[in-house]
C-alpha positions as CSV (number, residue, x, y, z in Angstrom):
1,X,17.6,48.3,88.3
2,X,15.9,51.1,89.7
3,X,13.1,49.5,92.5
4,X,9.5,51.0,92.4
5,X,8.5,50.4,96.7
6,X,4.8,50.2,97.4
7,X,3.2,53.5,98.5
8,X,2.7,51.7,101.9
9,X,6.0,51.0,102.3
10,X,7.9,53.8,100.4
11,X,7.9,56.7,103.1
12,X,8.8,54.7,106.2
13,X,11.7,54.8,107.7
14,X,13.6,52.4,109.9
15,X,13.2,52.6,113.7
16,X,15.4,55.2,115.2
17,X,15.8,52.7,118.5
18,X,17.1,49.4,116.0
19,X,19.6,51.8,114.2
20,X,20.9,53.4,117.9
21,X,21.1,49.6,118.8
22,X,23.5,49.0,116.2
23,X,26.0,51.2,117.6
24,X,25.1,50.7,121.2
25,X,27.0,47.6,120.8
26,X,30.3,48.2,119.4
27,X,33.0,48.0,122.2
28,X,33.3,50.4,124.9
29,X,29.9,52.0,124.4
30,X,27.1,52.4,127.6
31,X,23.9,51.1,126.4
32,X,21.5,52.9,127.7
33,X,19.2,53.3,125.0
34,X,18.3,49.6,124.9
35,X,14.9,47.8,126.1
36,X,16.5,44.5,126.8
37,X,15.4,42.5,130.0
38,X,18.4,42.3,132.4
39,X,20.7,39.1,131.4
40,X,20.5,37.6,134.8
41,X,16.6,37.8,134.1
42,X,16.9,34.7,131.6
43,X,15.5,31.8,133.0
44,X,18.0,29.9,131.1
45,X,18.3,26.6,132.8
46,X,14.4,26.4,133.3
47,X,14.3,26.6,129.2
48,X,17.2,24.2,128.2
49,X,16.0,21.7,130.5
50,X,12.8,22.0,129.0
51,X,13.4,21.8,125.6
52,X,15.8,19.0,126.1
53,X,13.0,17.1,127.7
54,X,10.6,17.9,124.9
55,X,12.8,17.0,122.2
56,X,13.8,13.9,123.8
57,X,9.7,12.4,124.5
58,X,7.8,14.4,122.1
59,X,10.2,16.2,119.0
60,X,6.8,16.2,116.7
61,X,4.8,18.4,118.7
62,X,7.6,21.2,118.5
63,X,8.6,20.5,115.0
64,X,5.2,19.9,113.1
65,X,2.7,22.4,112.4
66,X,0.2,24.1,114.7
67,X,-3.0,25.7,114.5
68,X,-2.8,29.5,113.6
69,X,-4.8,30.3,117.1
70,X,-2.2,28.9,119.2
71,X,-0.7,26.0,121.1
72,X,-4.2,24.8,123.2
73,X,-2.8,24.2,126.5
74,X,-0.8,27.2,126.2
75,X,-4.3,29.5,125.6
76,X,-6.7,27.3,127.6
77,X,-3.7,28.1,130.7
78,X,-3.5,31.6,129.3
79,X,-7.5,32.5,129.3
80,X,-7.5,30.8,133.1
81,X,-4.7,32.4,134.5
82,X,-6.0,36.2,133.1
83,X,-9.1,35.7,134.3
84,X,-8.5,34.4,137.7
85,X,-5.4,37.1,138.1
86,X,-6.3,39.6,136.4
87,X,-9.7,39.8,135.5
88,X,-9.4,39.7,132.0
89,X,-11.5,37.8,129.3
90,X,-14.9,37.1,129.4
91,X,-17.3,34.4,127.3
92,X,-17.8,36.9,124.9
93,X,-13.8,36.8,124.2
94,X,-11.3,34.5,122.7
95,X,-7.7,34.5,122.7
96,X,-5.1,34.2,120.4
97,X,-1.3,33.1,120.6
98,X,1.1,35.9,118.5
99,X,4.7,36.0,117.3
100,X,5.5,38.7,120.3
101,X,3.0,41.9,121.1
102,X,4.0,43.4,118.1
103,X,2.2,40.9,116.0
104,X,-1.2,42.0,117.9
105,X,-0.7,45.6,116.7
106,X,-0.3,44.5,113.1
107,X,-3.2,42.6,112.9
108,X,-5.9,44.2,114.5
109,X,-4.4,47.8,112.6
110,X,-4.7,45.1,109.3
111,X,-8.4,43.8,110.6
112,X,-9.6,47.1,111.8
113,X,-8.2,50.2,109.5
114,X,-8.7,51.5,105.8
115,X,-5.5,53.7,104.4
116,X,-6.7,57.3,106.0
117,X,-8.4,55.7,108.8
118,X,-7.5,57.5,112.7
119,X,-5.4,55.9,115.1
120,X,-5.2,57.6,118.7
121,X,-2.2,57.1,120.6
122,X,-0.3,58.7,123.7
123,X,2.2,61.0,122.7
124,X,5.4,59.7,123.3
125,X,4.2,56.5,122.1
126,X,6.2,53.3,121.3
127,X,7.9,53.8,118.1
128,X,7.7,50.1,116.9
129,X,3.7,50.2,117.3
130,X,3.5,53.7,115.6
131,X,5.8,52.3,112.9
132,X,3.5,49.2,112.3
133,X,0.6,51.8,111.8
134,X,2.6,54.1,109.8
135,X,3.0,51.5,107.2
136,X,-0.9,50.4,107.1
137,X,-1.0,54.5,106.1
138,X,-2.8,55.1,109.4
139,X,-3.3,59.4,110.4
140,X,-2.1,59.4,113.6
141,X,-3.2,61.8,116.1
142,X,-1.1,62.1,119.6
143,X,-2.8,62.7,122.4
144,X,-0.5,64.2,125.2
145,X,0.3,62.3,128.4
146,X,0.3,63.8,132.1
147,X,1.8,62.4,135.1
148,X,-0.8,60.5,136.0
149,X,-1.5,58.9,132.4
150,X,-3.0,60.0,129.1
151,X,-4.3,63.8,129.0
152,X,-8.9,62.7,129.2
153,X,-9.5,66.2,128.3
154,X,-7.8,66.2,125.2
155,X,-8.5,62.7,124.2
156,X,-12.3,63.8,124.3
157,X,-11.0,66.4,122.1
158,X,-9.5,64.2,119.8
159,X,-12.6,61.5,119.7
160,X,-15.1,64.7,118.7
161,X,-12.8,66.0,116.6
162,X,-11.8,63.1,115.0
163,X,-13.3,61.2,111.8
164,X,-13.0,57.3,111.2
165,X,-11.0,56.7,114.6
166,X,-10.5,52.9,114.6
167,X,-9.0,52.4,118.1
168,X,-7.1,54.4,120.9
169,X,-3.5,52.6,121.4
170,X,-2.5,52.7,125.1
171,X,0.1,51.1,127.4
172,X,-1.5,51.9,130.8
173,X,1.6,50.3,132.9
174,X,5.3,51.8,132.6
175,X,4.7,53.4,129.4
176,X,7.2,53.2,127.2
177,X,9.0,55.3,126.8
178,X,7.8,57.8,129.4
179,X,7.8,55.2,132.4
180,X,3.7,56.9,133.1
181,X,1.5,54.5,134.8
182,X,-2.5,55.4,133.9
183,X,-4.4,56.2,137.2
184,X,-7.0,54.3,138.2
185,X,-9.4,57.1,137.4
186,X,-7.7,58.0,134.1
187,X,-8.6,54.3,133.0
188,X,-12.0,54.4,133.8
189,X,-12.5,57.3,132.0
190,X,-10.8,56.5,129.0
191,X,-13.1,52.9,128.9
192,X,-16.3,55.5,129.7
193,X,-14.9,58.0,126.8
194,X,-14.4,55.1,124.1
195,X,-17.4,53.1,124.6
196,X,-19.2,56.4,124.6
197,X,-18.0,57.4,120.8
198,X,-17.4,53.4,120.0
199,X,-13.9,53.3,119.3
200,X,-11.7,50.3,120.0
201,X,-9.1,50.5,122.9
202,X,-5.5,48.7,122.0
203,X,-4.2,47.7,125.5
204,X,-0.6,47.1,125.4
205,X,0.4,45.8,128.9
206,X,4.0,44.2,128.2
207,X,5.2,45.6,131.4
208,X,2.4,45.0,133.8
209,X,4.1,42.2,135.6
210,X,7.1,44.2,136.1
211,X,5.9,46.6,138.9
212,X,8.5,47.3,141.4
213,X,6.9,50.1,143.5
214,X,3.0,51.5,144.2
215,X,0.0,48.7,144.2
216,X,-1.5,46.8,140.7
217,X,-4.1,48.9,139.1
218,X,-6.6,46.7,137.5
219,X,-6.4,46.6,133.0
220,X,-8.5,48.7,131.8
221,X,-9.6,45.2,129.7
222,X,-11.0,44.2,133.6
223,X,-13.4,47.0,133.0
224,X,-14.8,45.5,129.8
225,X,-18.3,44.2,129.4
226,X,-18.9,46.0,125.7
227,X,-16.1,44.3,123.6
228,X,-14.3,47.2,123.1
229,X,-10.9,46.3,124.2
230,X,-8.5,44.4,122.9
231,X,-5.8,43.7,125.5
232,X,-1.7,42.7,124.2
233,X,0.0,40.6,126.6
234,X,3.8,39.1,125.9
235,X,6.2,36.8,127.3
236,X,9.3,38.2,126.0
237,X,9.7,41.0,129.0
238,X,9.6,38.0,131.7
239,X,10.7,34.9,130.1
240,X,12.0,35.3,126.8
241,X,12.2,38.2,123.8
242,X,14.0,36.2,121.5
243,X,11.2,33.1,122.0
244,X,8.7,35.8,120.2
245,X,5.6,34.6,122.2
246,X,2.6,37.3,122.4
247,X,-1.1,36.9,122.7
248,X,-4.5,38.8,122.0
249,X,-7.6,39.0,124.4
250,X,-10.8,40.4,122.7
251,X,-14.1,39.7,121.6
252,X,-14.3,36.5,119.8
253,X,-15.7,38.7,116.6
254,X,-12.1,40.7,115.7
255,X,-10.3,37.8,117.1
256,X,-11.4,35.4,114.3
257,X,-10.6,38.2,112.0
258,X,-7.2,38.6,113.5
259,X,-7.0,34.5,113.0
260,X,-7.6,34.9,108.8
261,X,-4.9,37.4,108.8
262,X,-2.2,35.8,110.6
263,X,-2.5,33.1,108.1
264,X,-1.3,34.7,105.7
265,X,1.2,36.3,107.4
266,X,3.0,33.3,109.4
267,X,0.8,30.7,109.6
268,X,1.1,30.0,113.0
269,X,3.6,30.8,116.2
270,X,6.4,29.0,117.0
271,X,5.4,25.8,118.4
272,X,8.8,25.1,120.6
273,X,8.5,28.4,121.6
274,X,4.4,28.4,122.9
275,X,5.3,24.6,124.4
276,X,8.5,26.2,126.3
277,X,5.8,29.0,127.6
278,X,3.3,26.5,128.7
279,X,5.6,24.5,130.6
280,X,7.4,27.1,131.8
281,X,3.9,29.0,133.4
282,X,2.9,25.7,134.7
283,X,5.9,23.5,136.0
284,X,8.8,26.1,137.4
285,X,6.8,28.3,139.8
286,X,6.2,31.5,137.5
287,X,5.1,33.5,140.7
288,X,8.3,33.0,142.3
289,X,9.9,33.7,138.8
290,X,7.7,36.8,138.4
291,X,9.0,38.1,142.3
292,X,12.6,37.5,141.1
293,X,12.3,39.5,137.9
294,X,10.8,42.6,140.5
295,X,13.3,42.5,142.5
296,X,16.3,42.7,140.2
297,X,14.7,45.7,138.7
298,X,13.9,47.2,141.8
299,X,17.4,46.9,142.3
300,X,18.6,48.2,138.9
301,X,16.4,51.5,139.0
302,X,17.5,52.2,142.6
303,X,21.3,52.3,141.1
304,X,19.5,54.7,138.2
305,X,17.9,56.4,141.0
306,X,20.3,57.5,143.2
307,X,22.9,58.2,140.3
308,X,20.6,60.4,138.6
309,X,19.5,62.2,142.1
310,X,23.6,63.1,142.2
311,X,24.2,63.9,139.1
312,X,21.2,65.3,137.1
313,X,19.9,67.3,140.0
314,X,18.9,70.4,139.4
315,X,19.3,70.5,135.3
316,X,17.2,66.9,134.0
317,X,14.2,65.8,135.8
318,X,12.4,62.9,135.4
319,X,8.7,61.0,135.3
320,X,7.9,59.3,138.2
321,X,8.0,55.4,137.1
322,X,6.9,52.3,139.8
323,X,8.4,49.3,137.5
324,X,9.3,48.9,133.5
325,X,12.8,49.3,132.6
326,X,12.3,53.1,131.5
327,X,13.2,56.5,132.5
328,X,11.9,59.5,130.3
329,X,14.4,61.9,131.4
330,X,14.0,66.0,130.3
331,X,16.3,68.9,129.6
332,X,15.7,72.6,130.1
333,X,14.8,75.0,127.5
334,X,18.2,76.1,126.8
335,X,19.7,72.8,125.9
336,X,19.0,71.1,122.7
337,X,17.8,67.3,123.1
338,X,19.4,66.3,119.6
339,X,22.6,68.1,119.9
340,X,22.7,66.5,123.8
341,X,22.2,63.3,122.7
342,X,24.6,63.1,119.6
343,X,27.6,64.7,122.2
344,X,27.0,61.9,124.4
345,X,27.3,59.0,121.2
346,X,30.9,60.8,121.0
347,X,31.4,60.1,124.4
348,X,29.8,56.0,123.7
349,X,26.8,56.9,126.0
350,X,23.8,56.1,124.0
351,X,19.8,57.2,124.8
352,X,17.4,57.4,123.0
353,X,15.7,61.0,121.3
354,X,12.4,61.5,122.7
355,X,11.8,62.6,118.8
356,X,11.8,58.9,117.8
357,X,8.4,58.6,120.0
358,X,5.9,60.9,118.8
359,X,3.5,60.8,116.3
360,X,5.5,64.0,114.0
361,X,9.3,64.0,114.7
362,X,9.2,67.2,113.5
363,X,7.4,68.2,117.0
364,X,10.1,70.1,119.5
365,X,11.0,67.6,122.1
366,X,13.6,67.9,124.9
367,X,13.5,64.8,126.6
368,X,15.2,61.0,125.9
369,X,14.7,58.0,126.9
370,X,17.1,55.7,129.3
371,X,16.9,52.1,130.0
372,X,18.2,50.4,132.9
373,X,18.1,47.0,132.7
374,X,20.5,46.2,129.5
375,X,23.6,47.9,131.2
376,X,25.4,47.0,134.1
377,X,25.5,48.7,137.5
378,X,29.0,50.3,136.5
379,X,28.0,51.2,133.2
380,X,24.5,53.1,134.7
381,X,26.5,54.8,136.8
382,X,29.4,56.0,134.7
383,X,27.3,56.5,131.8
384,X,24.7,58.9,134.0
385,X,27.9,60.5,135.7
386,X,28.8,61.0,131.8
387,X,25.2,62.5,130.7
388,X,25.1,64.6,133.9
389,X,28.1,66.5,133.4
390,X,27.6,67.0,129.6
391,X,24.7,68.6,130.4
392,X,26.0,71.3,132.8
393,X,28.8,72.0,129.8
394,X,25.7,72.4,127.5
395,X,24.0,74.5,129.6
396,X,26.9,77.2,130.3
């Protein structure tokens, strides 16, 4: 039978990072084009005890059905904690519980955006957000990023150029995959620049809580008092990916909208997994658990660190990154990024292209993306010792 795909469907493709992933782990390879949290991250005992208690007192309220807005306690603890932390929500906002942060990007692209509509977005962006508005038939237009965070000048550009531009998408801490954190000015502006030619900012902040180096900046959501912003937080960086627990903060308006569409997409989270979250926030000292996750990372990028200072030096720099689990790392001229990073699959050292990450793959790019939390300490440094001397071959 020959298959007839939906024109929404019919020119995507799948995600360049899942496909790497596939052969990242087939034995004797160095992973370091995964996004993974570190396994000594997991707060496994925390969970299982948990869920052992929960299933044991009260089974029903993990195993029946929930309300498509969330578990109660879970987003009642959730709008408190934001608020009193970080600054974020105000009366005017409401707060929904998601099946991970990529659920938010689906349904406010599904609430907000007609097939031909604009979506802004930092260039390298995350490939699994610009996938999700690829298949809604978005036009993407990347805007390029600086050292300090998203280029202002040529986002103005882009919002007076622009026509039918339904939000900005922007992950303001540890970008991924560039490792950028926004400057505090940058974020100001960007708010000032949005709510001056009403457009929507997406805030994607699954890294936030993961800053290793530098001082917090406030979300650009703290900034909020139009009900422009919609702010993505998840769990699955510092508790749990596999749990698939995300949530939405925006004005009550879209939120509600947001509501009627995950209906009829899942009906509702996972209920073990939001009661797991809850109790997990509430009862094992997540501050503590929070300064535990920093520290291993602070760790794990200081063994990146110090391997890439001896053996990328002077042929691939590197963005400056203060937490995350990324390094966006960039050849010279002479050295094709592609042809680099296919030589070292041969030699089972996997990164990412920094082609999977833009809005056009078809753009020139010579950097890639590393992770280093997935691999271990001997892996990150073999596998950079690895990259490092592939590229002074490459470049002879």
């Amino acid at each position: 039978m020959k298959y007839q795909f939906s024109d929404r469907v019919q020119g995507l493709k799948p995600s360049a990072i899942r496909e790497i992933l596939k052969n990242s782990s087939a034995p004797g390879i160095i992973p370091l084009s995964a996004g993974n949290p570190a396994p000594d991250a997991f707060p496994a005992e925390d969970i299982r005890r948990i869920s052992a208690e929960l299933l044991e007192h009260t089974p029903i309220e993990a195993l029946q059905y929930g309300v498509t807005e969330g578990y109660t306690p879970l987003r009642e603890h959730l709008r408190n904690y934001m608020k009193q932390k970080h600054n974020v929500g105000t009366e005017n906002d409401d707060i929904l519980i998601t099946s991970g942060a990529q659920q938010v990007m689906d349904l406010l692209t599904k609430t907000l955006l007609n097939e031909g509509d604009t979506v802004l977005c930092e260039a390298p962006s995350f490939i699994g957000s610009l996938n999700t508005f690829r298949s809604y038939r978005a036009k993407l237009r990347g805007i390029p990023m600086e050292e300090d965070g998203i280029d202002t000048e040529a986002l103005e550009q882009a919002l007076e150029q622009e026509k039918n531009i339904k939000y900005l998408y922007t992950i303001p801490n540890f970008q991924n995959p560039s490792g950028i954190t926004m400057s505090l000015p940058k974020r100001k502006k960007v708010y000032e620049l949005c709510k001056a030619h009403n457009v929507i900012i997406l805030e994607d902040n699954p890294y936030g809580d993961l800053r290793f180096a530098g001082e917090d900046l406030p979300s650009i959501k703290s900034f909020d008092t139009e009900g422009i912003v919609v702010y993505a937080g998840s769990f699955s960086k510092v508790i749990s990916p596999g749990m698939r627990v995300g949530y939405a903060i925006g004005p009550k308006e879209v939120i509600q909208k947001m509501v009627v569409c995950k209906q009829g997409e899942d009906v509702h989270s996972n209920m073990w997994a939001q009661i797991v979250c809850h109790r997990f926030m509430t009862e094992c000292g997540y501050e503590a658990h929070l300064d535990r996750l920093r520290e291993i990372y602070r760790r794990k990028s200081g063994v990146l660190l110090t391997a890439m200072e001896h053996h990328f030096r002077p042929l691939i720099s590197w963005s400056k990154f203060e937490g995350g689990l990324f390094a966006w790392c960039t050849l010279p001229e002479d050295i094709d990024m592609l042809e680099f990073v296919k030589a070292g699959t041969e030699k089972k050292v996997c990164v990412v292209p920094g082609t999977a990450f833009l809005t056009d793959e078809s753009e020139p790019c010579s950097s890639f993306r590393i992770n280093f939390s997935t691999p271990t300490d001997e892996q990150l440094q073999e596998g950079i010792e690895i990259l490092g001397k592939l590229a002074k071959e490459m470049a002879t």
